[in-house]
Structures are given as structure tokens and as C-alpha cells.
TIMARDREN-508866 format. One record per atom (N, C-alpha, C, CB): atom name; x, y, z; residue number from 1; residue in one letter. Coordinates in steps of 0.1 Angstrom, whole numbers, plus 2048, in hexadecimal, padded with zeros to 3 digits. Glycine has a CB too. Layout:
# TIMARDREN-508866
+----+-----+-----+-----+-----+----+
| at |  px |  py |  pz |   i | aa |
+----+-----+-----+-----+-----+----+
| CA |   X |   Y |   Z | NUM |  a |
...
+----+-----+-----+-----+-----+----+
END
This chain:
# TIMARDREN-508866
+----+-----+-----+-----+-----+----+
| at |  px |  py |  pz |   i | aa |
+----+-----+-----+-----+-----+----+
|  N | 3D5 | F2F | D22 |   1 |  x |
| CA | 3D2 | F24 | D2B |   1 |  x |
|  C | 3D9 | F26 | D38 |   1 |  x |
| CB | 3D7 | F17 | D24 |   1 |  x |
|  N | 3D8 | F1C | D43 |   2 |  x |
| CA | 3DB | F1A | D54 |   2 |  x |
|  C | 3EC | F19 | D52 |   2 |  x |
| CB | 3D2 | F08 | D5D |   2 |  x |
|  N | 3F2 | F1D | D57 |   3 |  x |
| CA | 3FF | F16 | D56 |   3 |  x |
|  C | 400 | F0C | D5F |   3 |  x |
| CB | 40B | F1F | D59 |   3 |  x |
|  N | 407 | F02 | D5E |   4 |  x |
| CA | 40A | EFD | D68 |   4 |  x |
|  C | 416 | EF5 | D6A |   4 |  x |
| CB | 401 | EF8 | D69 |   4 |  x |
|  N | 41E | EEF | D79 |   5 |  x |
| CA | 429 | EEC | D79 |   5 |  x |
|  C | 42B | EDA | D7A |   5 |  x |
| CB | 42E | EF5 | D83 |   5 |  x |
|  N | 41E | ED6 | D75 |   6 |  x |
| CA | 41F | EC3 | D74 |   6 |  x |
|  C | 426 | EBE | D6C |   6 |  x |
| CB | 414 | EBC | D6F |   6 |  x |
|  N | 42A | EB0 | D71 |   7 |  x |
| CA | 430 | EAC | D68 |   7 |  x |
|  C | 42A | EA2 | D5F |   7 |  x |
| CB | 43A | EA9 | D6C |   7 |  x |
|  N | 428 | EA1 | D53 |   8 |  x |
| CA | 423 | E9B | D49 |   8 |  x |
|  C | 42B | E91 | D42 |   8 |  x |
| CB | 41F | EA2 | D42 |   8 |  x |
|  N | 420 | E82 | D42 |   9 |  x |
| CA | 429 | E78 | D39 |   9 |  x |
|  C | 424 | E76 | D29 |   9 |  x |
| CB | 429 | E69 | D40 |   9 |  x |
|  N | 42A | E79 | D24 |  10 |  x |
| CA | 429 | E76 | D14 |  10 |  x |
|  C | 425 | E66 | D0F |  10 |  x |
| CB | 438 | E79 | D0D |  10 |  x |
|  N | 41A | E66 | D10 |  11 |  x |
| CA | 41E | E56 | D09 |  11 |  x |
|  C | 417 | E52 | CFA |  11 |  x |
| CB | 417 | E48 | D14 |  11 |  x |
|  N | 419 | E48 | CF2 |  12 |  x |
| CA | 41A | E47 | CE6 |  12 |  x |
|  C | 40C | E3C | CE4 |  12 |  x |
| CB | 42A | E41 | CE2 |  12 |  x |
|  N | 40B | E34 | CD8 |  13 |  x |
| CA | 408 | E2B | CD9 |  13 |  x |
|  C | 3FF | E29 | CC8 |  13 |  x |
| CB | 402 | E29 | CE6 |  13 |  x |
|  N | 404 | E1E | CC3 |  14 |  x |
| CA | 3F9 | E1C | CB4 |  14 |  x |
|  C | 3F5 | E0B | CB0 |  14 |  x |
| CB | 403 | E24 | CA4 |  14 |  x |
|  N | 3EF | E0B | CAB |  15 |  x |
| CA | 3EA | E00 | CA8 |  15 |  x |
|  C | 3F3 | DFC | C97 |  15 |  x |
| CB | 3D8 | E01 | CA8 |  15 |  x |
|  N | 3F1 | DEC | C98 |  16 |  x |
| CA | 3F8 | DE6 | C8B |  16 |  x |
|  C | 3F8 | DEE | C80 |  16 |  x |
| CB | 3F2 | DD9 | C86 |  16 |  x |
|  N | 3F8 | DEE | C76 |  17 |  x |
| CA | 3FD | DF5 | C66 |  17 |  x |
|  C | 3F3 | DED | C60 |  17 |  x |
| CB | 40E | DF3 | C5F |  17 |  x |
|  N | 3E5 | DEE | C57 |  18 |  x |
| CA | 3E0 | DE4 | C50 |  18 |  x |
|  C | 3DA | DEB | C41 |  18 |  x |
| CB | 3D4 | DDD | C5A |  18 |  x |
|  N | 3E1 | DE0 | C3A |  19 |  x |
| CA | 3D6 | DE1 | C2A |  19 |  x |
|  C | 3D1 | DD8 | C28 |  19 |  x |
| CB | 3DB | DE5 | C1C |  19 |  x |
|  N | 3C2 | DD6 | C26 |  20 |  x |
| CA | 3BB | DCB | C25 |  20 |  x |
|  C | 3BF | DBD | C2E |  20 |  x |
| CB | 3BC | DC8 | C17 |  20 |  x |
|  N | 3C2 | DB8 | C2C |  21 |  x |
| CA | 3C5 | DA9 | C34 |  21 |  x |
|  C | 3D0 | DAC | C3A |  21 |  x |
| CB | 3C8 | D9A | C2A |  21 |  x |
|  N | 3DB | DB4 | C31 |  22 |  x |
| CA | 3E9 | DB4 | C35 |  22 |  x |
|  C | 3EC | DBF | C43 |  22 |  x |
| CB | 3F1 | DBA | C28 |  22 |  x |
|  N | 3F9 | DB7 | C46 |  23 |  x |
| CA | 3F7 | DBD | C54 |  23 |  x |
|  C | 403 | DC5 | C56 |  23 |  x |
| CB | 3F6 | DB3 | C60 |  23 |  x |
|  N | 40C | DD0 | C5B |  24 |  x |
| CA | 418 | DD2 | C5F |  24 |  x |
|  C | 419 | DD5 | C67 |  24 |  x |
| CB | 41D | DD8 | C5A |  24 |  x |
|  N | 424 | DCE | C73 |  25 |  x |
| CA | 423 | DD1 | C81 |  25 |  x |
|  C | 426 | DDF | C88 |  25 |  x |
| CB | 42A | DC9 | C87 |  25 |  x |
|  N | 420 | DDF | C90 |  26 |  x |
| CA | 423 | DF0 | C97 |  26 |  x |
|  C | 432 | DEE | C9D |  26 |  x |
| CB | 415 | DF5 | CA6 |  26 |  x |
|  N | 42F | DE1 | C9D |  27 |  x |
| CA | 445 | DE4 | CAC |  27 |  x |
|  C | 450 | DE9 | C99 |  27 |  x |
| CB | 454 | DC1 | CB9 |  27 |  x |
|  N | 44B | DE5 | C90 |  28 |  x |
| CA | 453 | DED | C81 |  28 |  x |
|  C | 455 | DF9 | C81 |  28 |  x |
| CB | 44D | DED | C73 |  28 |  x |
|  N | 44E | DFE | C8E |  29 |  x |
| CA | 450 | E11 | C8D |  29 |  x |
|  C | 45C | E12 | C99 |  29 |  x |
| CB | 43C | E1E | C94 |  29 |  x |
|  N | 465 | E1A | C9C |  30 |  x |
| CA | 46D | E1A | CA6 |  30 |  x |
|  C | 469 | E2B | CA9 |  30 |  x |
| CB | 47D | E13 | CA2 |  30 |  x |
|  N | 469 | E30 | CB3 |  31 |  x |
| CA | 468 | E3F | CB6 |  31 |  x |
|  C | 473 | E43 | CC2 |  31 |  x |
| CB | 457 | E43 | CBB |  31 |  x |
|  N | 474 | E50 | CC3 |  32 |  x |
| CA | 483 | E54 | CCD |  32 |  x |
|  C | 47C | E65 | CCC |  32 |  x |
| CB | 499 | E51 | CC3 |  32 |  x |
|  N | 482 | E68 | CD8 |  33 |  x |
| CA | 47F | E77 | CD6 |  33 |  x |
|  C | 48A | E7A | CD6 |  33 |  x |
| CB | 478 | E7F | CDE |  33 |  x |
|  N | 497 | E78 | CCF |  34 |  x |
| CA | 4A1 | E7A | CC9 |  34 |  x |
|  C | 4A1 | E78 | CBD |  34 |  x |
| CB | 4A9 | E75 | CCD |  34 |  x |
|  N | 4A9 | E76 | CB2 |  35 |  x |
| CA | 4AA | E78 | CA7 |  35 |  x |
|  C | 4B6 | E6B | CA6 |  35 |  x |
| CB | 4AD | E88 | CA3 |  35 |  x |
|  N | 4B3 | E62 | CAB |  36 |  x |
| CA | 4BB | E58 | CAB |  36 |  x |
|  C | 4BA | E49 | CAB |  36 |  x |
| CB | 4C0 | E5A | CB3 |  36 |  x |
|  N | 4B7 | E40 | CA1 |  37 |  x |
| CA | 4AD | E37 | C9F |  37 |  x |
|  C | 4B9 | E2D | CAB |  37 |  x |
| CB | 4A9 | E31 | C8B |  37 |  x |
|  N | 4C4 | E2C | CA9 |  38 |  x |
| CA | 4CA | E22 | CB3 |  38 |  x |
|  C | 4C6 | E1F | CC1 |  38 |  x |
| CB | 4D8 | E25 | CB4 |  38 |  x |
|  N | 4BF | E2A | CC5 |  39 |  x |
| CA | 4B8 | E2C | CD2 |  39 |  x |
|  C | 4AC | E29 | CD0 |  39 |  x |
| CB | 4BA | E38 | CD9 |  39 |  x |
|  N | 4A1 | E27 | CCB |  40 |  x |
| CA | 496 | E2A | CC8 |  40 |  x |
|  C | 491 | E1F | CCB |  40 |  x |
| CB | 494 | E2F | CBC |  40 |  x |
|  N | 483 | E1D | CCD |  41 |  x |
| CA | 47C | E16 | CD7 |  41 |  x |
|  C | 46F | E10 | CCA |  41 |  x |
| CB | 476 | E21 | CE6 |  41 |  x |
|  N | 46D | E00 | CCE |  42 |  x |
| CA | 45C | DFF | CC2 |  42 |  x |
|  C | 452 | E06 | CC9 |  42 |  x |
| CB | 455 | DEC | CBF |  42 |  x |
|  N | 44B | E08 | CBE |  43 |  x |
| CA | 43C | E12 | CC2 |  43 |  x |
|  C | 437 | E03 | CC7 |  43 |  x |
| CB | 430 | E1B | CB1 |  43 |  x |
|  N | 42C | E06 | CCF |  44 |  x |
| CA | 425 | DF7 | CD3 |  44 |  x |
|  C | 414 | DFB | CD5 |  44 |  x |
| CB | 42C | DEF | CE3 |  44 |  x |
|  N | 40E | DF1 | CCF |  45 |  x |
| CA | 3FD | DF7 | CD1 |  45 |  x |
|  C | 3FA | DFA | CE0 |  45 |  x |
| CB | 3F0 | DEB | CCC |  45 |  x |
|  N | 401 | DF9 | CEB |  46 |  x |
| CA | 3FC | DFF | CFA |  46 |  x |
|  C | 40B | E0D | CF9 |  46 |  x |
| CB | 3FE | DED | D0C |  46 |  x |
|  N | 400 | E14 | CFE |  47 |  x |
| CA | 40A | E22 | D02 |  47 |  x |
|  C | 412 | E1E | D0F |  47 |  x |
| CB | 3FF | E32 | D05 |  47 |  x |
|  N | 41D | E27 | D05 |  48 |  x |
| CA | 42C | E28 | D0D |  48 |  x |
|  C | 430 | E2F | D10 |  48 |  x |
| CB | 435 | E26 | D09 |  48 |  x |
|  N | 436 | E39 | D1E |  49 |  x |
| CA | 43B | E43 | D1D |  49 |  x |
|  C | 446 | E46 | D1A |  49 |  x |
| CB | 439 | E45 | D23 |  49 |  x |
|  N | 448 | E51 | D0F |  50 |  x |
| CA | 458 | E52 | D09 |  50 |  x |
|  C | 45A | E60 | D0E |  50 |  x |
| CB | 45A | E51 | CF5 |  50 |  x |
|  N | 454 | E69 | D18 |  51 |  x |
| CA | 45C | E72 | D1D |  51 |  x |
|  C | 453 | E77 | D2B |  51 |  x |
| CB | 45F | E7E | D10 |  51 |  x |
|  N | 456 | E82 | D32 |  52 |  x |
| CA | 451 | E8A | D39 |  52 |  x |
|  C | 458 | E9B | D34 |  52 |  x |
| CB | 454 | E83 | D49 |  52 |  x |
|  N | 44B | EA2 | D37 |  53 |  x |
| CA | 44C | EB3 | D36 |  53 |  x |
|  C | 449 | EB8 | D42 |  53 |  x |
| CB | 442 | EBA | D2C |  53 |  x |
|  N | 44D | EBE | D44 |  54 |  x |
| CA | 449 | ECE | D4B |  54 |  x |
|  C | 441 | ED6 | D42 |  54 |  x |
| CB | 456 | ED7 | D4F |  54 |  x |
|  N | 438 | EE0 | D4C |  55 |  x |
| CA | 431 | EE9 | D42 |  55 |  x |
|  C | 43B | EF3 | D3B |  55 |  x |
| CB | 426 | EF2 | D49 |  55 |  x |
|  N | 434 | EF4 | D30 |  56 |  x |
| CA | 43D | EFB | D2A |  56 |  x |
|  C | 44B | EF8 | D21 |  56 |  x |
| CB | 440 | F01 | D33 |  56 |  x |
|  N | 44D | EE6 | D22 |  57 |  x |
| CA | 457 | EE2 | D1A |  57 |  x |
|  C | 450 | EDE | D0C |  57 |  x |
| CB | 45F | ED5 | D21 |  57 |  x |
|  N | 458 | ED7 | D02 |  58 |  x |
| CA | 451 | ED2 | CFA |  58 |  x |
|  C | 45F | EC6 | CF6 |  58 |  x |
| CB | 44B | EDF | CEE |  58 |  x |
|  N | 459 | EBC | CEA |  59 |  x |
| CA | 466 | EB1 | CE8 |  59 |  x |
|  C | 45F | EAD | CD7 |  59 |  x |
| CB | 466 | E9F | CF7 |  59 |  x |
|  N | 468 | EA7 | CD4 |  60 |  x |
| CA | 46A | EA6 | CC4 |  60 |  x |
|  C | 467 | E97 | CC8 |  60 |  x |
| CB | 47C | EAB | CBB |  60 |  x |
|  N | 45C | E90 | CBC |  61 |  x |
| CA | 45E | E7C | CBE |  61 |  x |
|  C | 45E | E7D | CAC |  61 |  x |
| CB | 44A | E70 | CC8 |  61 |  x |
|  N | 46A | E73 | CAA |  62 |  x |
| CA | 46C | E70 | CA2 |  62 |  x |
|  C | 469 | E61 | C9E |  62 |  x |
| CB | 474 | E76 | CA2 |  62 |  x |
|  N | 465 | E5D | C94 |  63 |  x |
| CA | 461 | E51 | C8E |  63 |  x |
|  C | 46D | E4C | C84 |  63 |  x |
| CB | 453 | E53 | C87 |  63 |  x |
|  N | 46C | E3B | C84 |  64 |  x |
| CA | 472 | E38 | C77 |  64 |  x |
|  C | 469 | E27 | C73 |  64 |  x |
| CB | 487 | E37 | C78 |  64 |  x |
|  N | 46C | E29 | C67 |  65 |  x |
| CA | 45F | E1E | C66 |  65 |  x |
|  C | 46B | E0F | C5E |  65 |  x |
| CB | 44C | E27 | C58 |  65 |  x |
|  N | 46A | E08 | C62 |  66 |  x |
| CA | 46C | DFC | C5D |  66 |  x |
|  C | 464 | DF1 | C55 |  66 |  x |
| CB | 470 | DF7 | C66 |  66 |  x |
|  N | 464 | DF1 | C46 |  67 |  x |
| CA | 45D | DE9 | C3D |  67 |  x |
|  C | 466 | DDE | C38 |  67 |  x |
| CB | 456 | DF1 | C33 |  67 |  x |
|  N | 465 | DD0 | C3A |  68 |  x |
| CA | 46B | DC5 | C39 |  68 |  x |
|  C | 46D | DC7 | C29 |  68 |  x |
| CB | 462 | DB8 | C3E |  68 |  x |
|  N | 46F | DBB | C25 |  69 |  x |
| CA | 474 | DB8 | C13 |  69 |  x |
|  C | 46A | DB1 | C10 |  69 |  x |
| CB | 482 | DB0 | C0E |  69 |  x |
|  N | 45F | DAB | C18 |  70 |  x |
| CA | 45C | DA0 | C16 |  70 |  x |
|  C | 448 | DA6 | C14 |  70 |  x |
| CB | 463 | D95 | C23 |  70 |  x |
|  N | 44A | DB3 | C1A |  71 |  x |
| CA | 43F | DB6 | C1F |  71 |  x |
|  C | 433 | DBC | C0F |  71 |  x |
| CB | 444 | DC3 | C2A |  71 |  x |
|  N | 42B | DB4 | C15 |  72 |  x |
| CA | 41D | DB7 | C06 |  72 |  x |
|  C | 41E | DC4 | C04 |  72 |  x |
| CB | 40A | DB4 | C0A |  72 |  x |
|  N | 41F | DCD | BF9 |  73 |  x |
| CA | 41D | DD6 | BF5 |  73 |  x |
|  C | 40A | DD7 | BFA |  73 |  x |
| CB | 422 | DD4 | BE6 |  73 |  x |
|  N | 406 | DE9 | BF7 |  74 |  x |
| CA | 3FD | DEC | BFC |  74 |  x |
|  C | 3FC | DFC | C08 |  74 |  x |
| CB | 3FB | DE1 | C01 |  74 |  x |
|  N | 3EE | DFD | C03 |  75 |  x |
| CA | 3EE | E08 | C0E |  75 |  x |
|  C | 3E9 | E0A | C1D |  75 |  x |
| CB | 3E8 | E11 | C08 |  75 |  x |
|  N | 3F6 | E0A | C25 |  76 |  x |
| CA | 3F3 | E06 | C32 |  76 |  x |
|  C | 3F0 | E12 | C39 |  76 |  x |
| CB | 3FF | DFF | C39 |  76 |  x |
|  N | 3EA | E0F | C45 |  77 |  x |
| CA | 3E3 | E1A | C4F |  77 |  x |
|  C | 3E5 | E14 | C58 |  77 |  x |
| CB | 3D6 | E1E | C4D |  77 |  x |
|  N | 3E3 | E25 | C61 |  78 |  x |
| CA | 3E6 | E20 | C74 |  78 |  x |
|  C | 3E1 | E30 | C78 |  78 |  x |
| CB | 3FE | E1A | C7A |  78 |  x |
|  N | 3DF | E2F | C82 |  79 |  x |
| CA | 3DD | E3A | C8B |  79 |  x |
|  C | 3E9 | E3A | C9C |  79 |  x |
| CB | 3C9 | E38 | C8F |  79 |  x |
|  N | 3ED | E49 | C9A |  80 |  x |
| CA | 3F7 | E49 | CA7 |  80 |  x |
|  C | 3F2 | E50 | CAF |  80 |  x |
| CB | 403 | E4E | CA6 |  80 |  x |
|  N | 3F3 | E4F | CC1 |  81 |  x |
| CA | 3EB | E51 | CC6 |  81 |  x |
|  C | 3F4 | E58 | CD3 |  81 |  x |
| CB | 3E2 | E46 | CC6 |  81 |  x |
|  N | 3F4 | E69 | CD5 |  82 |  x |
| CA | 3FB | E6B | CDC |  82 |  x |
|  C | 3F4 | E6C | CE9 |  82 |  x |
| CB | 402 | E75 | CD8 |  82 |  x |
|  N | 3FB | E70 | CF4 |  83 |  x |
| CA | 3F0 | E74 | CFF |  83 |  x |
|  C | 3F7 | E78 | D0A |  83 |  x |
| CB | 3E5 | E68 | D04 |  83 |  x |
|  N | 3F7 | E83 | D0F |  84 |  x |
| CA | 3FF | E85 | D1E |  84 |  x |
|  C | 3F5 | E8A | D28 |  84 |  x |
| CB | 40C | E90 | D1D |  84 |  x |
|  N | 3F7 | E84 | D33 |  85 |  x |
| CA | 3F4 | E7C | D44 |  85 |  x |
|  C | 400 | E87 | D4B |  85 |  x |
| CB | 3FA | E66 | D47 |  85 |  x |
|  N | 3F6 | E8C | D56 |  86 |  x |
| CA | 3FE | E91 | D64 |  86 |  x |
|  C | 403 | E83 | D69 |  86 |  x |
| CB | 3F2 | E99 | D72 |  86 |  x |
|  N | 414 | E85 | D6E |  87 |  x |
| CA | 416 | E7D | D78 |  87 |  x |
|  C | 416 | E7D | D84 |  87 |  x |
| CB | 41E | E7A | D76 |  87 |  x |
|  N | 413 | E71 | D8A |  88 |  x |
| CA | 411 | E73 | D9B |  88 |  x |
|  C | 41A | E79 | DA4 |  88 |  x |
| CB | 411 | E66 | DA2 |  88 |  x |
|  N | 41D | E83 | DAA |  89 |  x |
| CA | 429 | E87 | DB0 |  89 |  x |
|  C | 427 | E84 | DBE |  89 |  x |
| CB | 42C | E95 | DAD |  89 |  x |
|  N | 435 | E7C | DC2 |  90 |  x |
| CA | 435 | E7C | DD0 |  90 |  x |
|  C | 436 | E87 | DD9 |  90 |  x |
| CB | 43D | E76 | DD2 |  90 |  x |
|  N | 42F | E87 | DE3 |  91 |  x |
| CA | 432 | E92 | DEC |  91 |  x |
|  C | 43D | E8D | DF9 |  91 |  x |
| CB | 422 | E96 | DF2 |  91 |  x |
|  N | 441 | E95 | DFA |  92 |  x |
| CA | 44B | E93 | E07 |  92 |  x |
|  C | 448 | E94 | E13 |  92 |  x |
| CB | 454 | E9B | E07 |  92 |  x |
+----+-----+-----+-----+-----+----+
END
């Protein structure tokens, strides 16, 4: 492929958790491109950006998922939705 020297924003984004009727919310997922849930941010159904690259970098996103006590048993589903965008660069 082109190399190139843009910078790119990482952003995230998934919809609720559902089995049948039942629902689990997407902000239950927290993600970080660290390995550190104390920092970690809710996933939210509109994409978020959790990083920028340069060509040629790469970054680790880690997930942790939060299921209440209270929550219906069942088999939940979701789709995650990555996507990275050139960012606008100012010129001088």
C-alpha cells in the first residue's frame, strides 16, 4: 500500500446488548487503550474518538464488560464498530 504521513482518529462505537426483549446497555462496556479499567471510558452507540495514529503506529483497545446481579440471564448480542477518519490538519 501508499504510505502515508496523516493523522488518523480511531473511533469506536456499538449498539445495546440484546436477547430477545432483554436489553443490556452498551455504557456496561468501558474500553481504554490501556490496560486499565480505572481510566476507561463507556462505549456509547455514537462513535468516539479514543485515539489518533500516525502511519505506521498501531494501539491495543481493551474492553471490560459489566453485567449487573439483577440482569436476565440469556444470550446477548451486539456488534462493535471500529472506523478511522483522516484528521483535518491546520495549515500555517
Amino acid at each position: 500500500g501508499v504510505e502515508s504521513n496523516v493523522i488518523a482518529d480511531v473511533r469506536i462505537r456499538a449498539d445495546d446488548f440484546t436477547s430477545g426483549r432483554d436489553v443490556l446497555p452498551i455504557e456496561n462496556v468501558l474500553c481504554n487503550t490501556v490496560n486499565d479499567v480505572d481510566t476507561a471510558i463507556p462505549m456509547s452507540p455514537e462513535f468516539t474518538t479514543i485515539a489518533q495514529l500516525m502511519a505506521g503506529d498501531q494501539i491495543d483497545i481493551w474492553h471490560w464488560l459489566n453485567v449487573p446481579a439483577d440482569q436476565e440471564a440469556g444470550r446477548y448480542t451486539t456488534i462493535f464498530y471500529y472506523e478511522v477518519s483522516d484528521v483535518e490538519l491546520e495549515s500555517d
